[in-house]
TIVO-2410 file (N, C-alpha, C; in nm, 3 decimals):
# residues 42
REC num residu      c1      c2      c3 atome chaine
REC   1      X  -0.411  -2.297  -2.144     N      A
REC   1      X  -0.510  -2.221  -2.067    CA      A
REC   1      X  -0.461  -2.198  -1.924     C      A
REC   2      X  -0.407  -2.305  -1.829     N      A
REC   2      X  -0.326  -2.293  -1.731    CA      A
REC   2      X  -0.247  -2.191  -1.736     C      A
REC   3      X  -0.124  -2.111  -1.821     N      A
REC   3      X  -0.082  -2.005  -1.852    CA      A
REC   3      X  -0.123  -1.874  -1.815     C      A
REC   4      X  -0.263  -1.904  -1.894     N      A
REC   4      X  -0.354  -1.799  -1.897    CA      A
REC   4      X  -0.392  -1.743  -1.743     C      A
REC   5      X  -0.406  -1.826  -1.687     N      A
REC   5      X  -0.468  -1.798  -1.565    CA      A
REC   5      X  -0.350  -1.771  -1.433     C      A
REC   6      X  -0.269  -1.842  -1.501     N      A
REC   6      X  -0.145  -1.827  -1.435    CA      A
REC   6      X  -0.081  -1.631  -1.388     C      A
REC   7      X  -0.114  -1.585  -1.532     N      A
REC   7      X  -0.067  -1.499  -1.556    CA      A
REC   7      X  -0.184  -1.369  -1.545     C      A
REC   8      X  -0.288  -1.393  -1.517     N      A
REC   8      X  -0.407  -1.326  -1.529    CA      A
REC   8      X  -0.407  -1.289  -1.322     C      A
REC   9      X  -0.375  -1.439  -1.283     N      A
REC   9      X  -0.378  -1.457  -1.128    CA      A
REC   9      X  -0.252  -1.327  -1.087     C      A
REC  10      X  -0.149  -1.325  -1.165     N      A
REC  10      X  -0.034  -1.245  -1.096    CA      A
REC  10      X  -0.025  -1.128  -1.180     C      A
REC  11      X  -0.146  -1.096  -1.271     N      A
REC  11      X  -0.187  -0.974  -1.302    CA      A
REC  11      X  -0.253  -0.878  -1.156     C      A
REC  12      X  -0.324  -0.984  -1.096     N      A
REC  12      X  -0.438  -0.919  -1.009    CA      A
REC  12      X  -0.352  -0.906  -0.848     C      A
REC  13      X  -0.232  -0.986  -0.860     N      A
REC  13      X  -0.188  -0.955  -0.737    CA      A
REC  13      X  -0.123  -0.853  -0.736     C      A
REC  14      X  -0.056  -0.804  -0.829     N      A
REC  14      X   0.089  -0.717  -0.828    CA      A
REC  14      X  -0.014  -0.621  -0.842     C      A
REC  15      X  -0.149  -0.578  -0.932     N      A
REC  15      X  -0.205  -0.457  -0.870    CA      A
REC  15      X  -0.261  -0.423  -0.777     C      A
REC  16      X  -0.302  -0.521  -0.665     N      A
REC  16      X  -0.306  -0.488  -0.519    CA      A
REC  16      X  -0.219  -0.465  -0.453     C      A
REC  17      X  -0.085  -0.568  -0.459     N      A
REC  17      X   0.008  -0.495  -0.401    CA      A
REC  17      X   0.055  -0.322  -0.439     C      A
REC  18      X   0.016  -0.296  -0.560     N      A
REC  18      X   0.070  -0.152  -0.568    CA      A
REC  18      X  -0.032  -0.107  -0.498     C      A
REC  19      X  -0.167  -0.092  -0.522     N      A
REC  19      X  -0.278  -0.006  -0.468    CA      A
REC  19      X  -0.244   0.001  -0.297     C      A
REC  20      X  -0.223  -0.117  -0.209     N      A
REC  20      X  -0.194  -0.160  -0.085    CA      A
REC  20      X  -0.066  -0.047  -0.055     C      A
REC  21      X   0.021  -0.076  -0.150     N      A
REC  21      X   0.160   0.045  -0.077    CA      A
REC  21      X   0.143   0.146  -0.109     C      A
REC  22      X   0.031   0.179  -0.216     N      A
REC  22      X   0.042   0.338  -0.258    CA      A
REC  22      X  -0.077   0.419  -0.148     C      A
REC  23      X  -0.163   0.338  -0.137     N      A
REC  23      X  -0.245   0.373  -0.033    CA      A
REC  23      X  -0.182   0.397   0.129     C      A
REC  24      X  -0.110   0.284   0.151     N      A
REC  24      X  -0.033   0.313   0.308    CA      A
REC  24      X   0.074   0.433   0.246     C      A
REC  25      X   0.125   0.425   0.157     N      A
REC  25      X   0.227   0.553   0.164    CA      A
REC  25      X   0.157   0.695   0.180     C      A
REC  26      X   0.048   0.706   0.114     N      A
REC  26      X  -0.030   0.827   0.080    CA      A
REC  26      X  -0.089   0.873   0.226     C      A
REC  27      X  -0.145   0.745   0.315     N      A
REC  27      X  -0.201   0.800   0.434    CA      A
REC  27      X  -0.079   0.827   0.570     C      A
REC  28      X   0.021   0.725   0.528     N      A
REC  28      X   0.147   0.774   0.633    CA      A
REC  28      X   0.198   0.954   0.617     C      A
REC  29      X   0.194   0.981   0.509     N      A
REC  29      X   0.191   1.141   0.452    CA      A
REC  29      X   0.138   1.180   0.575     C      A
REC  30      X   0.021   1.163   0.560     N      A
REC  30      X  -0.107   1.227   0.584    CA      A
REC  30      X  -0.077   1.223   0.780     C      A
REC  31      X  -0.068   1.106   0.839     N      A
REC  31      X  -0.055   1.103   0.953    CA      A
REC  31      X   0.073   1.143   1.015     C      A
REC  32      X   0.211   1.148   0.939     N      A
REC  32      X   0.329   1.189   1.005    CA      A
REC  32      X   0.289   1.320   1.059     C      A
REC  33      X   0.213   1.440   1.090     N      A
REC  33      X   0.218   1.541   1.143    CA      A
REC  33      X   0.171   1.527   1.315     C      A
REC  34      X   0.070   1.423   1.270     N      A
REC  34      X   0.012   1.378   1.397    CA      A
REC  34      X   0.127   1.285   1.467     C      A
REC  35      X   0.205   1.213   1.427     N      A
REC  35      X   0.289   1.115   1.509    CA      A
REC  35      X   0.360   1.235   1.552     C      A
REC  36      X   0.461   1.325   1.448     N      A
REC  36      X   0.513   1.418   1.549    CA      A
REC  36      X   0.483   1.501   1.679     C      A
REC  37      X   0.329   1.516   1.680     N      A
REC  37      X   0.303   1.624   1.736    CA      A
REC  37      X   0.291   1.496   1.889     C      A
REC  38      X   0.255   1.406   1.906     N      A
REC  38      X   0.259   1.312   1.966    CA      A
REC  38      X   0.385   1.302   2.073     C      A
REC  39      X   0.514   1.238   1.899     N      A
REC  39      X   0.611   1.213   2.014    CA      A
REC  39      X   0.681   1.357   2.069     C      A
REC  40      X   0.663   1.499   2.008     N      A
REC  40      X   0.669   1.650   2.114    CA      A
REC  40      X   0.613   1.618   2.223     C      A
REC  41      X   0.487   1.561   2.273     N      A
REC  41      X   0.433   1.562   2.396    CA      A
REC  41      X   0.506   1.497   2.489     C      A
REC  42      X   0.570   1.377   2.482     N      A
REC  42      X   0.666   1.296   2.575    CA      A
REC  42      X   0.748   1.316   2.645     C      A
***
C-alpha cells in the first residue's frame, strides 16, 4: 500500500510541475511584448 501512495504522491507532483511550467511559459508569451516595449524606453 506504501507503493501505492508512493506513486499516486509523484503522480500529483509531476502534474503540477507541468501545469506550473506550461502556465509560466504560456504567460511569458504573452508578456514578452510588454518587456520589449519597456526595455525600447531606456
Amino acid at each position: 500500500m506504501a507503493y501505492f501512495w508512493y506513486g499516486f504522491f509523484l503522480v500529483i507532483l509531476y502534474g503540477v510541475i507541468v501545469l506550473y511550467y506550461y502556465s509560466r511559459g504560456r504567460h511569458r508569451k504573452v508578456e514578452a511584448p510588454k518587456y520589449k516595449m519597456l526595455d525600447d524606453e531606456e
